[in-house]
PDB file with SEQRES, HELIX, SHEET and CRYST1 records, atoms N, CA, C and O in Angstrom:
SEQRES   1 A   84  UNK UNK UNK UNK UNK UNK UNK UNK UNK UNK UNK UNK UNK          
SEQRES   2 A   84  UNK UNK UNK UNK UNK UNK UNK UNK UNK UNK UNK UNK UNK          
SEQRES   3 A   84  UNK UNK UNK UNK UNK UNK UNK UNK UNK UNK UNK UNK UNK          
SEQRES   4 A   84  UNK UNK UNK UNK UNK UNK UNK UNK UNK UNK UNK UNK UNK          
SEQRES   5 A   84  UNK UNK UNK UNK UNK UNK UNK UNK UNK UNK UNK UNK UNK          
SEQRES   6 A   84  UNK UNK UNK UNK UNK UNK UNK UNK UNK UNK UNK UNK UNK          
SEQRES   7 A   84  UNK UNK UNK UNK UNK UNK                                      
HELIX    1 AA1 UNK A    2  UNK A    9  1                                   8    
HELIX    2 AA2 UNK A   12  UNK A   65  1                                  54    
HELIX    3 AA3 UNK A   72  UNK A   78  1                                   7    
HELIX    4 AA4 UNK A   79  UNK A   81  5                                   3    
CRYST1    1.000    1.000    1.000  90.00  90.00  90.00 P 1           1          
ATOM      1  N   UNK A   1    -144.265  83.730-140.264  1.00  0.00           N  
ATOM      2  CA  UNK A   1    -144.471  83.158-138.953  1.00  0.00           C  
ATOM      3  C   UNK A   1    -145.535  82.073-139.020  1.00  0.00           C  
ATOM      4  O   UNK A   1    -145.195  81.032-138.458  1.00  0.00           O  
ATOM      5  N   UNK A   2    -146.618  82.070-139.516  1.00  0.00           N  
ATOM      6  CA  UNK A   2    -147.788  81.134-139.911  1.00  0.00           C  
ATOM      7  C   UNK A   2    -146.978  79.723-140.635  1.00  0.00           C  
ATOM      8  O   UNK A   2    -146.896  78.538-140.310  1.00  0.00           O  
ATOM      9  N   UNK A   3    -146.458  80.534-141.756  1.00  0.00           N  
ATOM     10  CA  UNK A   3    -146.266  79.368-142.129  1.00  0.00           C  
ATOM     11  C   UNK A   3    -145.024  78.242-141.009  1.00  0.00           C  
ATOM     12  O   UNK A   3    -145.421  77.082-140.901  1.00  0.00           O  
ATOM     13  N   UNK A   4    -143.946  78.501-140.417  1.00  0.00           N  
ATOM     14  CA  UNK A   4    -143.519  77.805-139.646  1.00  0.00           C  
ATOM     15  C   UNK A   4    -144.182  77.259-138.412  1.00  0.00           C  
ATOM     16  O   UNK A   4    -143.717  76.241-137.901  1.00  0.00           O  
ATOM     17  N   UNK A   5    -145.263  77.875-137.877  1.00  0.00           N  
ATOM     18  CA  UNK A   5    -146.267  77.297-137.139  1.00  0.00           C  
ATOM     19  C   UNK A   5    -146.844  76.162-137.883  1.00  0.00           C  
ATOM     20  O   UNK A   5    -146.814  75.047-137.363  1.00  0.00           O  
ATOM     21  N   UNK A   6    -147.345  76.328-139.000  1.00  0.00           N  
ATOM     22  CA  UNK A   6    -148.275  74.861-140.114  1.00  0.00           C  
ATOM     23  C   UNK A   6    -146.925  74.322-139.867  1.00  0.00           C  
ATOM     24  O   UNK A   6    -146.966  73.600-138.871  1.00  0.00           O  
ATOM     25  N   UNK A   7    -145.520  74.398-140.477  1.00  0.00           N  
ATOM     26  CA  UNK A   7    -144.997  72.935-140.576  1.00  0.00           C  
ATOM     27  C   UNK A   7    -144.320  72.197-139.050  1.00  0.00           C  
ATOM     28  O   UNK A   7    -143.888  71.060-138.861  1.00  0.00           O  
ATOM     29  N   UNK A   8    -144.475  73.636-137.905  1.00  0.00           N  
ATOM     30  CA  UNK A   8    -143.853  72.625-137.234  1.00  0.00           C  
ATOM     31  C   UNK A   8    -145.016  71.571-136.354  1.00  0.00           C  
ATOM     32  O   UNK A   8    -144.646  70.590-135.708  1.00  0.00           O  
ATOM     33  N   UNK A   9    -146.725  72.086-136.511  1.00  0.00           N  
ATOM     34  CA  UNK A   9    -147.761  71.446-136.588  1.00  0.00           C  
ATOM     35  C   UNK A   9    -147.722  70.418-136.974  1.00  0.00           C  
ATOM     36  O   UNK A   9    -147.855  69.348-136.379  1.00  0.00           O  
ATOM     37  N   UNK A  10    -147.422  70.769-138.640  1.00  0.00           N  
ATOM     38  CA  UNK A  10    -148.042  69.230-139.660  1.00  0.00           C  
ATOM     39  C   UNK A  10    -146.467  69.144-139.457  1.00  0.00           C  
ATOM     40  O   UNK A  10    -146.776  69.975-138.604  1.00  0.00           O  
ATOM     41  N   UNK A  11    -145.308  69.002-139.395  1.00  0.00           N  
ATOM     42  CA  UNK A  11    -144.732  67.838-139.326  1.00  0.00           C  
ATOM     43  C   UNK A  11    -144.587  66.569-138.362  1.00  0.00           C  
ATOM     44  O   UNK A  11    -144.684  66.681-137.140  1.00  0.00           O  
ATOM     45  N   UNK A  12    -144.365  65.457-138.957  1.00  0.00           N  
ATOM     46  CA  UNK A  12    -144.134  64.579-137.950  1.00  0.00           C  
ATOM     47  C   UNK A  12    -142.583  64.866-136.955  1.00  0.00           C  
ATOM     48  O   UNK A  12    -142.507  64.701-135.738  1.00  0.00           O  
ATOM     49  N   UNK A  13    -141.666  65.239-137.699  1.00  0.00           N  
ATOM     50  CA  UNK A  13    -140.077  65.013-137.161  1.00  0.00           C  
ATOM     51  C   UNK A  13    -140.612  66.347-135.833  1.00  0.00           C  
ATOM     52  O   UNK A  13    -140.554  66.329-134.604  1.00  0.00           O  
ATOM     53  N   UNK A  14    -141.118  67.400-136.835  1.00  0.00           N  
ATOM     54  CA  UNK A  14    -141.299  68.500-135.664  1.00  0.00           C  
ATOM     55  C   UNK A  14    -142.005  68.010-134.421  1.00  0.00           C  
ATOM     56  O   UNK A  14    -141.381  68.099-133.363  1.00  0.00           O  
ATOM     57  N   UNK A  15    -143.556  67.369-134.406  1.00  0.00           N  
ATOM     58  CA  UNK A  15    -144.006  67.166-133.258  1.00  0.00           C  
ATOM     59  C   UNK A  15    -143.245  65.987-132.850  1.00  0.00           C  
ATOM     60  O   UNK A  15    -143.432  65.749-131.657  1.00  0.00           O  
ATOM     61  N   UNK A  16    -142.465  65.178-133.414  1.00  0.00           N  
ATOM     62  CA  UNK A  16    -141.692  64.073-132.567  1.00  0.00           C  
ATOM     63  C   UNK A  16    -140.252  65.220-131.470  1.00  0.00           C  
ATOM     64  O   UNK A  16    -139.805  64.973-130.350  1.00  0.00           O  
ATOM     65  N   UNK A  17    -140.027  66.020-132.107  1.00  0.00           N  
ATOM     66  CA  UNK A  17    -139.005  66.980-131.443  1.00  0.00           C  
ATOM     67  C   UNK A  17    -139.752  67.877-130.400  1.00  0.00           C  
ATOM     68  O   UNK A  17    -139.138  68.903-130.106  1.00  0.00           O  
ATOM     69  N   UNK A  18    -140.388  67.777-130.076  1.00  0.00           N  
ATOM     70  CA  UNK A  18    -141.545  68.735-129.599  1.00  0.00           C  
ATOM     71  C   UNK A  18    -141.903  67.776-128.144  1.00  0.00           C  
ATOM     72  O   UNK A  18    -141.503  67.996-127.001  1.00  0.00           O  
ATOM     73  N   UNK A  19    -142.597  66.902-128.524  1.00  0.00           N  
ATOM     74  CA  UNK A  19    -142.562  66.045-127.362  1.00  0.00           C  
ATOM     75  C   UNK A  19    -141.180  65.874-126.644  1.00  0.00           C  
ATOM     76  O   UNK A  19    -141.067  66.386-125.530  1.00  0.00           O  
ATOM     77  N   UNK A  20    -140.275  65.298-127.107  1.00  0.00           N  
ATOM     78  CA  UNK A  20    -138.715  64.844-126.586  1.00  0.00           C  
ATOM     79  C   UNK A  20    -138.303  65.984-125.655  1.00  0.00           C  
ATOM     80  O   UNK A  20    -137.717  65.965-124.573  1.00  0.00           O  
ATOM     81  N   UNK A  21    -138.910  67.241-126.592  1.00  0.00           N  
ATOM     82  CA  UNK A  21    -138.236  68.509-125.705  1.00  0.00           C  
ATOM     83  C   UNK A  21    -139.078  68.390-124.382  1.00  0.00           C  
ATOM     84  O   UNK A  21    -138.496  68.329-123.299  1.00  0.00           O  
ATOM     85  N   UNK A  22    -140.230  68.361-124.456  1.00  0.00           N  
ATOM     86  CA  UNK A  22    -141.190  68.002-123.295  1.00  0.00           C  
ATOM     87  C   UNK A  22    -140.549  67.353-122.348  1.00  0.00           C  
ATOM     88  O   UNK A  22    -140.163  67.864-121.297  1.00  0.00           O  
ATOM     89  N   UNK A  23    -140.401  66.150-122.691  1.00  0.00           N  
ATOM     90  CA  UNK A  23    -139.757  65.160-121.804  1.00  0.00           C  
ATOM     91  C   UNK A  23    -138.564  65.540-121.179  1.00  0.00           C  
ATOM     92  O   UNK A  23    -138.357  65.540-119.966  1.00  0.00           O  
ATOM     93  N   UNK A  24    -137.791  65.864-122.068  1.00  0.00           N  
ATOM     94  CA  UNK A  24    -136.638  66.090-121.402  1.00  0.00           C  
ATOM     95  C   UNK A  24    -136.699  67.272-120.132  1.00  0.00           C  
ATOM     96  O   UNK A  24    -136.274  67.221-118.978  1.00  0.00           O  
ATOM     97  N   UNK A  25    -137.466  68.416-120.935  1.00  0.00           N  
ATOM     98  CA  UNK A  25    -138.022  69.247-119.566  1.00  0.00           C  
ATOM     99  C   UNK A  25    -138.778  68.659-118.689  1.00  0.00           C  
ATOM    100  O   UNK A  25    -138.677  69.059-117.529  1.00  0.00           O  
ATOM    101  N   UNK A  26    -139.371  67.977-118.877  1.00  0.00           N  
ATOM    102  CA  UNK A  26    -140.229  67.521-117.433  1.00  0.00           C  
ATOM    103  C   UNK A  26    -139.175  66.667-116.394  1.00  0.00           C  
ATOM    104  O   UNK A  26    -139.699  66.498-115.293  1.00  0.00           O  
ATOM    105  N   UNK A  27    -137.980  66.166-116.495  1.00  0.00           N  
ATOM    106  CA  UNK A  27    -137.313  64.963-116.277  1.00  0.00           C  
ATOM    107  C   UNK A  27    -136.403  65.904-115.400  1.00  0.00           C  
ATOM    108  O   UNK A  27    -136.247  65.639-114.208  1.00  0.00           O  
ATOM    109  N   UNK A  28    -135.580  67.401-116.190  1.00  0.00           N  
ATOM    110  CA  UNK A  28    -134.953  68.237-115.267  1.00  0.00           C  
ATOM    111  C   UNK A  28    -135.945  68.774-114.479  1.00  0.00           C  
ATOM    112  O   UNK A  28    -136.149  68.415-113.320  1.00  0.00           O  
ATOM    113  N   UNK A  29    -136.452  69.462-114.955  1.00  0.00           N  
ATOM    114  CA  UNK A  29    -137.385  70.224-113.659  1.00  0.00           C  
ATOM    115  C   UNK A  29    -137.851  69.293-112.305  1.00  0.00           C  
ATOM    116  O   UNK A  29    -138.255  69.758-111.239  1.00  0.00           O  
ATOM    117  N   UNK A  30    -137.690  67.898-112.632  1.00  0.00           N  
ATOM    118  CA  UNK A  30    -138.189  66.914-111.741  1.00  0.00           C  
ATOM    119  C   UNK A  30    -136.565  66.850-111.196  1.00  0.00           C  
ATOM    120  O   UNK A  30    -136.759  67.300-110.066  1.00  0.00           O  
ATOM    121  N   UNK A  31    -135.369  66.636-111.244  1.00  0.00           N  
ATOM    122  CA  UNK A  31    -134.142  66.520-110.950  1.00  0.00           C  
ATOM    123  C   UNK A  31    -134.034  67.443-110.066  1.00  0.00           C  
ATOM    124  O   UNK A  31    -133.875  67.190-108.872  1.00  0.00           O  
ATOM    125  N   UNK A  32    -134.116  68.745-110.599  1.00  0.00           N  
ATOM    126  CA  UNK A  32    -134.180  70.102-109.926  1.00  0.00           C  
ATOM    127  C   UNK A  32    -134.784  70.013-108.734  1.00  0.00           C  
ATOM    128  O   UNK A  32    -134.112  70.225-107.725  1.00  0.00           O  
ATOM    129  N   UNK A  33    -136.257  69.660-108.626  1.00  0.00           N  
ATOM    130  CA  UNK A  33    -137.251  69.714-107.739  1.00  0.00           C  
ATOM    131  C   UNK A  33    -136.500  68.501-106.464  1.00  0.00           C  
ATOM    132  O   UNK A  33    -136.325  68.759-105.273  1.00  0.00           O  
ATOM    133  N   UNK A  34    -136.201  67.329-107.097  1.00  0.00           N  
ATOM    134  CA  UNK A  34    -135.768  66.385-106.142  1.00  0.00           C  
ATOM    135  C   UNK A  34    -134.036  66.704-105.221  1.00  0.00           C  
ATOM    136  O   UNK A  34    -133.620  66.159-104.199  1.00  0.00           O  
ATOM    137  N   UNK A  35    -133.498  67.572-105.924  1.00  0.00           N  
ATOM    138  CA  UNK A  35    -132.327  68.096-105.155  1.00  0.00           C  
ATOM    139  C   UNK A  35    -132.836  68.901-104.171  1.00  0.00           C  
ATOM    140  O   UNK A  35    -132.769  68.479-103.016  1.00  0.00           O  
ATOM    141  N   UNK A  36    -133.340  69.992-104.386  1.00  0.00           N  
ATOM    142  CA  UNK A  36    -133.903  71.243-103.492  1.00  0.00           C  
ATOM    143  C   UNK A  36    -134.794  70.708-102.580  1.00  0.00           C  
ATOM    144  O   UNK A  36    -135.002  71.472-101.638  1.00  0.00           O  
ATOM    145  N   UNK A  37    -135.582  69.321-102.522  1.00  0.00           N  
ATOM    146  CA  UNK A  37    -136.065  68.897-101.597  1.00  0.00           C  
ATOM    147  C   UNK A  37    -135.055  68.111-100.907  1.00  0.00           C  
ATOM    148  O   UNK A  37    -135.350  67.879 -99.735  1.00  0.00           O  
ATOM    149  N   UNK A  38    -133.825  67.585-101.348  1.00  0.00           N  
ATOM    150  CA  UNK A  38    -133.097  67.018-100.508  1.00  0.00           C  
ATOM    151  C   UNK A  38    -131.960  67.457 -99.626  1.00  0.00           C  
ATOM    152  O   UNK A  38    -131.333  66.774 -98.816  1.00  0.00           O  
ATOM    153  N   UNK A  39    -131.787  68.937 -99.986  1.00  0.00           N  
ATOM    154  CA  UNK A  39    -130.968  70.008 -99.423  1.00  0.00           C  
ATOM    155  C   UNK A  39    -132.156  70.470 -98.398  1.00  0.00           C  
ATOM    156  O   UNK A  39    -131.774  70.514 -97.228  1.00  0.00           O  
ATOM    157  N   UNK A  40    -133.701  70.869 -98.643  1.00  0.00           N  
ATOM    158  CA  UNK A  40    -134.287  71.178 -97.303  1.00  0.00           C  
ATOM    159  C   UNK A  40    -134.259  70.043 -96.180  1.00  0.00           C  
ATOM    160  O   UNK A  40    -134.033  70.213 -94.982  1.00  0.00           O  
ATOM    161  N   UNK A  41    -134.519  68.948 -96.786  1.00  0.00           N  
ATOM    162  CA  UNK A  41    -134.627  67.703 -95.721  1.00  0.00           C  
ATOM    163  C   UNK A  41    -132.863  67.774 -95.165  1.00  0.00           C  
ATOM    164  O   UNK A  41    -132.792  67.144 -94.110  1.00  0.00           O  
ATOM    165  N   UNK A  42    -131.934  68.158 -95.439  1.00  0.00           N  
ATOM    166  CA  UNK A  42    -130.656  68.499 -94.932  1.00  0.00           C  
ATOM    167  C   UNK A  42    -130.707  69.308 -93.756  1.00  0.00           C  
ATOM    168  O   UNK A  42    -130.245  68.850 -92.711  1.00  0.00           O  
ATOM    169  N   UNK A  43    -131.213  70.461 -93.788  1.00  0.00           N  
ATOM    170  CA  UNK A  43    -130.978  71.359 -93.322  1.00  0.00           C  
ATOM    171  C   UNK A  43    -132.099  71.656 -92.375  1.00  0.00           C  
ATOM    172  O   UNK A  43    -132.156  72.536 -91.515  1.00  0.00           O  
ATOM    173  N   UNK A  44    -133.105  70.616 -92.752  1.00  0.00           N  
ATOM    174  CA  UNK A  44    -134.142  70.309 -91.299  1.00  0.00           C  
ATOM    175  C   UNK A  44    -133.711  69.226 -90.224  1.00  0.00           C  
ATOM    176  O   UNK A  44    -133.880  69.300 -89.007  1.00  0.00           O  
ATOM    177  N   UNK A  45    -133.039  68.070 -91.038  1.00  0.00           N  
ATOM    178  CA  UNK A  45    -132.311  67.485 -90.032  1.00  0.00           C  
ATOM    179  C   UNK A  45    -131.145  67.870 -89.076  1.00  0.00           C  
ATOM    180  O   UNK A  45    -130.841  67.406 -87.977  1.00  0.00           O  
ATOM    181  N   UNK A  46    -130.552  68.914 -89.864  1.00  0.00           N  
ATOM    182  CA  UNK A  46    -129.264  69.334 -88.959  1.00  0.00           C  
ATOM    183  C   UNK A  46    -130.192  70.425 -88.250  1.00  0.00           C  
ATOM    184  O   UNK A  46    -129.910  70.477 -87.053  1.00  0.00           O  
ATOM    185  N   UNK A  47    -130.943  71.080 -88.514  1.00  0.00           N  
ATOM    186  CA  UNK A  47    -131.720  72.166 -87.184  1.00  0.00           C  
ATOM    187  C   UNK A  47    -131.776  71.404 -86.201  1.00  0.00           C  
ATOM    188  O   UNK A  47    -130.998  71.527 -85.255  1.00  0.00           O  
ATOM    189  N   UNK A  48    -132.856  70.337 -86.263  1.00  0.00           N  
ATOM    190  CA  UNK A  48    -133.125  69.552 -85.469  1.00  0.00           C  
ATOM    191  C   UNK A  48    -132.423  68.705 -84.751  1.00  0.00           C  
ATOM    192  O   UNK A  48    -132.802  68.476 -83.602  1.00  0.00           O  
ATOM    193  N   UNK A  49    -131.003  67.922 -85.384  1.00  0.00           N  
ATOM    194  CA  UNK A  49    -129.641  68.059 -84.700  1.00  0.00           C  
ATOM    195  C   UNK A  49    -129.470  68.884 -83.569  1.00  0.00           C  
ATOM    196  O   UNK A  49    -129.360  68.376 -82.453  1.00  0.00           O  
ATOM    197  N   UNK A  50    -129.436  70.169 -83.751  1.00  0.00           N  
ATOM    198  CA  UNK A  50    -128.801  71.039 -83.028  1.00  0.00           C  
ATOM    199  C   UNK A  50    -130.006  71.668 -82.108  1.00  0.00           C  
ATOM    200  O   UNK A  50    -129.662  72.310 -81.116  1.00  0.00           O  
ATOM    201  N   UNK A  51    -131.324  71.522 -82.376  1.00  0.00           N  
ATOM    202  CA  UNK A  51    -131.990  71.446 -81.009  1.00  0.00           C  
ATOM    203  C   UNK A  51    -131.905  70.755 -79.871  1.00  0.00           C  
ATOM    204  O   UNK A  51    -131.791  71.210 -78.733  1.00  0.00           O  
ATOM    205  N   UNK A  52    -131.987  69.198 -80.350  1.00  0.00           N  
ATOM    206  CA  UNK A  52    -131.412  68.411 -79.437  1.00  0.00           C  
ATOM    207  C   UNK A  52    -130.024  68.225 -78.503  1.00  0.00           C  
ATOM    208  O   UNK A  52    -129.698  67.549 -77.527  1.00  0.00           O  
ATOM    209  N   UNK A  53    -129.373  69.268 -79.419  1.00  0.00           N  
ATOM    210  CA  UNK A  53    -128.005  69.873 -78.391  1.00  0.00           C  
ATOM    211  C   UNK A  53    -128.207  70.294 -77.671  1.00  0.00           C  
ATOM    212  O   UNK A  53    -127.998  69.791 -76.567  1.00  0.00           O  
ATOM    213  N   UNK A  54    -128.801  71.619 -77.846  1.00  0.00           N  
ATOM    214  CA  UNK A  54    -129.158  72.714 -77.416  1.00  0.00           C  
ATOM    215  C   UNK A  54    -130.470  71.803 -76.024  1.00  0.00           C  
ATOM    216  O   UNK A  54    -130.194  71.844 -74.825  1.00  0.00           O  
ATOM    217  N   UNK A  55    -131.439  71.272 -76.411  1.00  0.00           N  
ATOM    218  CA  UNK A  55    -132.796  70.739 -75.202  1.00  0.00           C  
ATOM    219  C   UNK A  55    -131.757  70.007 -73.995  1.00  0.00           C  
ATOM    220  O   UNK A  55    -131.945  70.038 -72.779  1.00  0.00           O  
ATOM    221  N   UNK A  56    -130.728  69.412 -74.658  1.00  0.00           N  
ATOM    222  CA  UNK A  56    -129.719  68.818 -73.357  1.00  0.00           C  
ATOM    223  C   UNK A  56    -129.287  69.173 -73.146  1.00  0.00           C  
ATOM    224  O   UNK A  56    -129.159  68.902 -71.952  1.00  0.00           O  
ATOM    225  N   UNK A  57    -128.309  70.273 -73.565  1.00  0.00           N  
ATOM    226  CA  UNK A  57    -127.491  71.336 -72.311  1.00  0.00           C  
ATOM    227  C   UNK A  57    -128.521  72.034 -71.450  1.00  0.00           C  
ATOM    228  O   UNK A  57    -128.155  72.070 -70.275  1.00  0.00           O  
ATOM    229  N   UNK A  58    -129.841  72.668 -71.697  1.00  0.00           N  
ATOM    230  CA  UNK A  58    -131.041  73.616 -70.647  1.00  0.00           C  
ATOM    231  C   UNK A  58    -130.912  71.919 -69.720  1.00  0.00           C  
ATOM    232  O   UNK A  58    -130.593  71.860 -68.533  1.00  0.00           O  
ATOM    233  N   UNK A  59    -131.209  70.777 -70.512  1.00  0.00           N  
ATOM    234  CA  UNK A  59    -131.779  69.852 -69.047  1.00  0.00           C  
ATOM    235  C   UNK A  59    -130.678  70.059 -67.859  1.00  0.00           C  
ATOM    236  O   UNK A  59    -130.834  70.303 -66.662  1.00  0.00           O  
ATOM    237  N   UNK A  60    -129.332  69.839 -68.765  1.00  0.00           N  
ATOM    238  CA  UNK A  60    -128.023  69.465 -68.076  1.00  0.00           C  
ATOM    239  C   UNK A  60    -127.998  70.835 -66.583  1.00  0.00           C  
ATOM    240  O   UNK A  60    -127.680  70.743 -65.397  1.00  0.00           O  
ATOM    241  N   UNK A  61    -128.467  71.911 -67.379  1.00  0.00           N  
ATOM    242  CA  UNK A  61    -128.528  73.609 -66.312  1.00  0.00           C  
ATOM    243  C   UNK A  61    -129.346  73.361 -65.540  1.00  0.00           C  
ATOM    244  O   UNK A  61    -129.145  73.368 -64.326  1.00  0.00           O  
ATOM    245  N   UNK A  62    -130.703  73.025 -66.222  1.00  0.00           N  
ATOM    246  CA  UNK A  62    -131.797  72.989 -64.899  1.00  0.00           C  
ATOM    247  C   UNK A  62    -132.015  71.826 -63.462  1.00  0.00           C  
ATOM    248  O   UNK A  62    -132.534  71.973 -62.356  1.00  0.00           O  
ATOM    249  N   UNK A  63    -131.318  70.636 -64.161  1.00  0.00           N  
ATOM    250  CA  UNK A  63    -130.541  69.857 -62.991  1.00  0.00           C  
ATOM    251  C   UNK A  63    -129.775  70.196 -62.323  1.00  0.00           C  
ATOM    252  O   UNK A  63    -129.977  69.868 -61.154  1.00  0.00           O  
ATOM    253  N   UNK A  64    -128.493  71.006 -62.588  1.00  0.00           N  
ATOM    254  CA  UNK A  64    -127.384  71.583 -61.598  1.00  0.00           C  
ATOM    255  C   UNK A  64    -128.244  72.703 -61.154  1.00  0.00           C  
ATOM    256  O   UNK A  64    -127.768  73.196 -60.132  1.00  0.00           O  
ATOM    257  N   UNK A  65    -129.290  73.270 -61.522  1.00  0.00           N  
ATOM    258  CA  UNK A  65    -130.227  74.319 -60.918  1.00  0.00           C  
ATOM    259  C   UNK A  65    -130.402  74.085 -59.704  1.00  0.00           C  
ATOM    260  O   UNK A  65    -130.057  74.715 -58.705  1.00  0.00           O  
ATOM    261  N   UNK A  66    -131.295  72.569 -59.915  1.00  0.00           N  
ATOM    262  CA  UNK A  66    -132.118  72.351 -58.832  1.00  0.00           C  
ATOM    263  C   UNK A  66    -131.357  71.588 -57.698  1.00  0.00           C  
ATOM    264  O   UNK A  66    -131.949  70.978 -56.808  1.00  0.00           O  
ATOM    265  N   UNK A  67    -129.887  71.679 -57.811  1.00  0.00           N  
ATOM    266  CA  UNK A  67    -129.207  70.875 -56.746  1.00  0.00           C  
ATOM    267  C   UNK A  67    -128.543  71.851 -55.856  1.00  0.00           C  
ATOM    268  O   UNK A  67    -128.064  71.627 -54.745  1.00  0.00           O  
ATOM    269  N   UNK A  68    -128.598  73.342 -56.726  1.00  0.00           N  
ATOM    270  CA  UNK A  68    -128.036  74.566 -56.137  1.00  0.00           C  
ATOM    271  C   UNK A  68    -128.298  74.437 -54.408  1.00  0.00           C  
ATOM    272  O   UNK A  68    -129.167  73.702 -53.939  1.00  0.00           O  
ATOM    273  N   UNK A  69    -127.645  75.046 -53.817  1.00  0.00           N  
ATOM    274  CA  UNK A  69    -128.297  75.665 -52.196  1.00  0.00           C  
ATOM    275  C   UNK A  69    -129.148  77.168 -52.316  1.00  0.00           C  
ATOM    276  O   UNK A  69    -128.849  78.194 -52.927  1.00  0.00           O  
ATOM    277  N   UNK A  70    -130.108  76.897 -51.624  1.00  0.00           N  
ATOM    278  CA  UNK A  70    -131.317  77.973 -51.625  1.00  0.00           C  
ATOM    279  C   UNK A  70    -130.142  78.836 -50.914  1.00  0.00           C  
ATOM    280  O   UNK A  70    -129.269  79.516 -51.454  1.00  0.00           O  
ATOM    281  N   UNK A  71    -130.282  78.701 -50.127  1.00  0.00           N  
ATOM    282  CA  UNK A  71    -129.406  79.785 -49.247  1.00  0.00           C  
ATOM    283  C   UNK A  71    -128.369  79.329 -48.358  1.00  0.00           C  
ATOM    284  O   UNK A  71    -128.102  78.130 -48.286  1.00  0.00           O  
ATOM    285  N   UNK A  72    -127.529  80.540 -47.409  1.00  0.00           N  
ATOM    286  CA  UNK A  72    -126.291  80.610 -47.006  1.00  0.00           C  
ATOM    287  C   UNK A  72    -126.082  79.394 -45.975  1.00  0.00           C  
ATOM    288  O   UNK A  72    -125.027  78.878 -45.605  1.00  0.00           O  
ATOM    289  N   UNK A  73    -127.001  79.186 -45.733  1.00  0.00           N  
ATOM    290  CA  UNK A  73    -126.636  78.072 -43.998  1.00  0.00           C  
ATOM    291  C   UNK A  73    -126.743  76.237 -44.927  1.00  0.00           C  
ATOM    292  O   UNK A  73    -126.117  75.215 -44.645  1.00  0.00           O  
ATOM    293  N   UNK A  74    -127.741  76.462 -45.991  1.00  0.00           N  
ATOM    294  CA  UNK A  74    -127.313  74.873 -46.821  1.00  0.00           C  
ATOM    295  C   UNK A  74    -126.390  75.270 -47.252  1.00  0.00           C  
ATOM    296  O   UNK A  74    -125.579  74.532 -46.690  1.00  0.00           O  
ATOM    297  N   UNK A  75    -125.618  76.136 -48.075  1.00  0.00           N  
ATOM    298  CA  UNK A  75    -124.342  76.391 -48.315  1.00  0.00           C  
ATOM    299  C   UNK A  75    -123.340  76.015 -47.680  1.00  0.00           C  
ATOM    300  O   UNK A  75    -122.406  75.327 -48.093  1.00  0.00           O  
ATOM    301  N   UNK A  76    -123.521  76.509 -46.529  1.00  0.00           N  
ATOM    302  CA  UNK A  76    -122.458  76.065 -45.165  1.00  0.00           C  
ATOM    303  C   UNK A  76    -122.599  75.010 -44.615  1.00  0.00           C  
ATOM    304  O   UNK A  76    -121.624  74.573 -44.004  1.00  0.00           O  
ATOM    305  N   UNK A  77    -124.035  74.113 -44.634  1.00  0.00           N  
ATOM    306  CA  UNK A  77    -123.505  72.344 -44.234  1.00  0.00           C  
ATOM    307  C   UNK A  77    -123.235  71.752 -45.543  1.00  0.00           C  
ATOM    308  O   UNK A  77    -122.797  70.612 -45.385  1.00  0.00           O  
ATOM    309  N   UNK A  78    -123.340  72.134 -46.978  1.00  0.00           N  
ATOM    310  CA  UNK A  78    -122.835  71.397 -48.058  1.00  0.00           C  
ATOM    311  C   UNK A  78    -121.389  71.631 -47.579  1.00  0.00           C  
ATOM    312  O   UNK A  78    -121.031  70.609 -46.993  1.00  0.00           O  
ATOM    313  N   UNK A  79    -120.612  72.368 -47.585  1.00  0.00           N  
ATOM    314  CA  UNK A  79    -119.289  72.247 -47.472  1.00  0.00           C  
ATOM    315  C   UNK A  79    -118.747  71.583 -46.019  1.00  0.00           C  
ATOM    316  O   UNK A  79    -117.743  70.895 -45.834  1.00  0.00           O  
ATOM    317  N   UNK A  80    -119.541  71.933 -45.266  1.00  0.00           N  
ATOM    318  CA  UNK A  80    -118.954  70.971 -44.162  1.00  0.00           C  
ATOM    319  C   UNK A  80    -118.740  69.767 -44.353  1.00  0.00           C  
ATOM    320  O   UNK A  80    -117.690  69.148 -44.183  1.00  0.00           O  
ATOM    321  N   UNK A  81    -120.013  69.302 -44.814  1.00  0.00           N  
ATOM    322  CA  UNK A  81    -119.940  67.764 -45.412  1.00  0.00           C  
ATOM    323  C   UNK A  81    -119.532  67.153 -46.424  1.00  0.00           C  
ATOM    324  O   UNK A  81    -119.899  66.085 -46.915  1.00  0.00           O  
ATOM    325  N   UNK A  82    -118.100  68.479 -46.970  1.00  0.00           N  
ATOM    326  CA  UNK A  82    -117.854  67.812 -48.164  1.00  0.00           C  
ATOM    327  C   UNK A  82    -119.043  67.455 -49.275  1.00  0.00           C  
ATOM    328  O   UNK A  82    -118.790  66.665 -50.184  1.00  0.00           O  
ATOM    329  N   UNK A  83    -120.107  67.962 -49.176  1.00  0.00           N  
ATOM    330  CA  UNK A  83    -120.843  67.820 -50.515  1.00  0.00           C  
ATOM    331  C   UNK A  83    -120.831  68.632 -51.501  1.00  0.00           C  
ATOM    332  O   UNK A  83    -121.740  69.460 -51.563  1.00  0.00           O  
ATOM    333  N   UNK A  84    -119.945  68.611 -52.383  1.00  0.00           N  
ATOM    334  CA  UNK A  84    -119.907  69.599 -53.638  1.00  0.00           C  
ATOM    335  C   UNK A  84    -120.579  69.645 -54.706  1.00  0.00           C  
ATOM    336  O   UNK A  84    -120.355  70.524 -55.538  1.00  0.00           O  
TER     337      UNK A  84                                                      
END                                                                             
């Protein structure tokens, strides 16, 4: 075991293979890292999509809320007057 530790030390081809492997790992793990951030930024934009669905249908309710008749007698001149 020592001794393949000294040559892959003292060789040159070894530490030239050694680095490359480096690199090449640092380059996926960076690939990796840049997908999985671009699938969260996905899936924060479509939340947020679908809040904004969701914040305009409550406005769309709480407007027809507030046009409701409190009670039975505005009820009964909305329809007289044809106001639906």
């Amino acid at each position: 075991m020592g001794a393949l530790i000294a040559w892959f030390t003292g060789s040159r081809f070894a530490l030239a293979v050694g680095k490359w492997a480096t690199v090449a790992l640092t380059i996926t793990l960076f690939l990796l890292s840049l997908r999985r951030s671009g699938e969260r930024a996905g899936r924060l934009a479509e939340r947020l999509e679908n809040q904004e669905k969701a914040n305009e249908i409550q406005r769309r309710m709480l407007e027809a809320a507030s046009r409701r008749p409190h009670d039975r007698e505005e009820l009964a001149e909305r329809l007289r007057d044809g106001e639906f």
